[in-house]
C-alpha positions in Angstrom: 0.0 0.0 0.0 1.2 3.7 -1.0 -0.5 5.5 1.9 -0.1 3.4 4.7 -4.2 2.6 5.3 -6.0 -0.5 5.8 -7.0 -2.6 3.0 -10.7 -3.2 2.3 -12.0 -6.2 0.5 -13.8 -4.9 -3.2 -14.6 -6.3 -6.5 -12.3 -5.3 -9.2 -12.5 -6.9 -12.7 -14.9 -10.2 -11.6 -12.8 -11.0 -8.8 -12.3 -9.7 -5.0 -9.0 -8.1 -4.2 -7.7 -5.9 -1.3 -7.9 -1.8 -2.2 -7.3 0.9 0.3 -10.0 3.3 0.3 -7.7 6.4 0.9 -5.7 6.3 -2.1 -6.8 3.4 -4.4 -4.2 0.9 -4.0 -4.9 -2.2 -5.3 -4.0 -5.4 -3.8 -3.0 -8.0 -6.6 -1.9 -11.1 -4.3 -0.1 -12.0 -7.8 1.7 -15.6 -7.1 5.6 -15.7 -6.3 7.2 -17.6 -8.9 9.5 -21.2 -7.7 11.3 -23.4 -9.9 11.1 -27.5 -9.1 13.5 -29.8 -10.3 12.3 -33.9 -11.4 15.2 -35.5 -11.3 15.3 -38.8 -12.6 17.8 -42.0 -12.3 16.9 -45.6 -13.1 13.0 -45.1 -13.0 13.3 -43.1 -9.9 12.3 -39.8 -8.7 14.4 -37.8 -6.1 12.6 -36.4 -3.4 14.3 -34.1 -0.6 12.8 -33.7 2.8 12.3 -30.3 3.9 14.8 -29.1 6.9 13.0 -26.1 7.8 9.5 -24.4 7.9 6.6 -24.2 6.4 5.7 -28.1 6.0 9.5 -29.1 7.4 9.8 -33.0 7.4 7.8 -33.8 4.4 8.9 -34.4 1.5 9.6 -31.8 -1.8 11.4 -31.6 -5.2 14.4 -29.8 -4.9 14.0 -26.5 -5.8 12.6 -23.0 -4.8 12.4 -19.2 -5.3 13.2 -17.2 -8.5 14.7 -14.0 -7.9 14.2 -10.6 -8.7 16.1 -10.3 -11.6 16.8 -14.0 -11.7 15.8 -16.3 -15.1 14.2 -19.4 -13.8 16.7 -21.6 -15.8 19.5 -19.7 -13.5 17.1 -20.1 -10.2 17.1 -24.1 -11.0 20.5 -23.9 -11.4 21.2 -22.3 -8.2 18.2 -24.0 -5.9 19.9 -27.5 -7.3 23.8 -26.7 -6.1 22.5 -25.2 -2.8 20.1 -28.1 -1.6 22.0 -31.3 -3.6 25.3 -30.1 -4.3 24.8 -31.5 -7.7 24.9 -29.4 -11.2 22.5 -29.4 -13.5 23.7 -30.3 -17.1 19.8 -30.0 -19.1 16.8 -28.5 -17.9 13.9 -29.0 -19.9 10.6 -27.1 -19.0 7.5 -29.8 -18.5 4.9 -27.6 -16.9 3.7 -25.2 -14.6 1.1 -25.5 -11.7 -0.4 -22.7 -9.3 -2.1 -24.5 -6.7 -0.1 -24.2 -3.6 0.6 -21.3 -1.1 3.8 -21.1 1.1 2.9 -20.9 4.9 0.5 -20.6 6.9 -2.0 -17.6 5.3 0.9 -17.0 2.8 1.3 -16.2 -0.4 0.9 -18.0 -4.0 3.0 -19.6 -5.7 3.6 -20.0 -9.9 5.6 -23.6 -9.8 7.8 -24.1 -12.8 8.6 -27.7 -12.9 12.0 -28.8 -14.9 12.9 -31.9 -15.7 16.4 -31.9 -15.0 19.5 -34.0 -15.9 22.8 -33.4 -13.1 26.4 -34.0 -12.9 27.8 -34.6 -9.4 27.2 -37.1 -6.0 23.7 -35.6 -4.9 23.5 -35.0 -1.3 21.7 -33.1 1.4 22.3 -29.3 1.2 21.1 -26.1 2.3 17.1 -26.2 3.7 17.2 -30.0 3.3 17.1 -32.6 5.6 17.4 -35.7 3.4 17.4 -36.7 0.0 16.0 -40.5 -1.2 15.2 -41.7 -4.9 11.4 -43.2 -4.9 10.2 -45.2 -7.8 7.5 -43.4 -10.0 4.8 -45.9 -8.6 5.9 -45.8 -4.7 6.3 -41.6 -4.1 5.6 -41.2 -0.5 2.4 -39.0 -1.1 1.0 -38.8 2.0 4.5 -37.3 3.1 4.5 -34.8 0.7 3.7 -31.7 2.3 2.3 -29.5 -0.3 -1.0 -30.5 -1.1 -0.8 -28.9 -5.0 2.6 -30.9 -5.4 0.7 -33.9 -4.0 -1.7 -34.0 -7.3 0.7 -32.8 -9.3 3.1 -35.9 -8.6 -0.2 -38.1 -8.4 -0.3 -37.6 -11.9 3.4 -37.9 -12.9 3.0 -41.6 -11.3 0.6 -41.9 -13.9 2.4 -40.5 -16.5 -0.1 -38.0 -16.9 1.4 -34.3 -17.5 2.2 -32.5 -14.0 -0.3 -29.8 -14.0 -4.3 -30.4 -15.5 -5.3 -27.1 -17.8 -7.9 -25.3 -15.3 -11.0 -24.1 -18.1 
């Protein structure tokens, strides 16, 4: 907000957003963009456990914020040697999902999901507890502790693309 006032809920093009009544600002609550990495190795997925809030002790892909300035491809790159110690040597865009929000009453988030090739002895890095390889039809699910990731690795068990188009 520009002015400092409290935000009231309004309509605003067919949807309800956050506007202070003293000077107009609108609130957008546009989704924070996060890169994922599927990394795959003899019909296995690797997951990483999450060291630290929100959700820590469930499982995740590697991955996670772009920054300002930041090209996702770079992000991946970056998230990947900070939480496996690995490198990534291809990337390959396969989808993008907006169904999750990070913490408790927090914000939305764009996932970009890459599946992603690496060079290197993967280990436990930065934010991450533990790292284990799942085969596609045994993914610890109910450990997973983003509900949007959830479906969206539901479906690549199936096979099925990672994110359903929303009409």
């Amino acid at each position: 907000m520009v002015c400092g006032g409290g935000l009231r809920a309004v309509r605003v093009e067919g949807r309800r957003r956050h506007r202070c009544p003293r000077c107009g600002w609108t609130f957008y609550d546009n989704p924070v963009p996060a890169v994922l990495a599927l990394v795959e190795r003899r019909g296995r997925l690797l997951l990483a456990r999450r060291g630290g809030p929100p959700r820590a002790g469930t499982w995740d892909l590697p991955g996670g914020f772009v920054e300002g300035g930041e090209h996702p491809r770079r992000a991946l790159a970056r998230e990947v040697a900070e939480e496996l110690g690995a490198r990534v040597t291809r990337a390959r865009l396969v989808g993008f999902a907006a169904d999750d929000v990070y913490g408790r009453g927090g914000f939305p988030i764009l996932a970009i999901f890459y599946r992603v090739t690496l060079a290197g002895r993967v280990r436990a890095g930065s934010d991450v507890a533990e790292v284990a390889w799942f085969p596609r039809g045994r993914l610890p699910l109910r450990e997973v502790g983003f509900p949007g990731l959830r479906r969206a690795l539901q479906r690549y068990a199936r096979g099925a693309p990672l994110a359903e188009p929303r009409a």
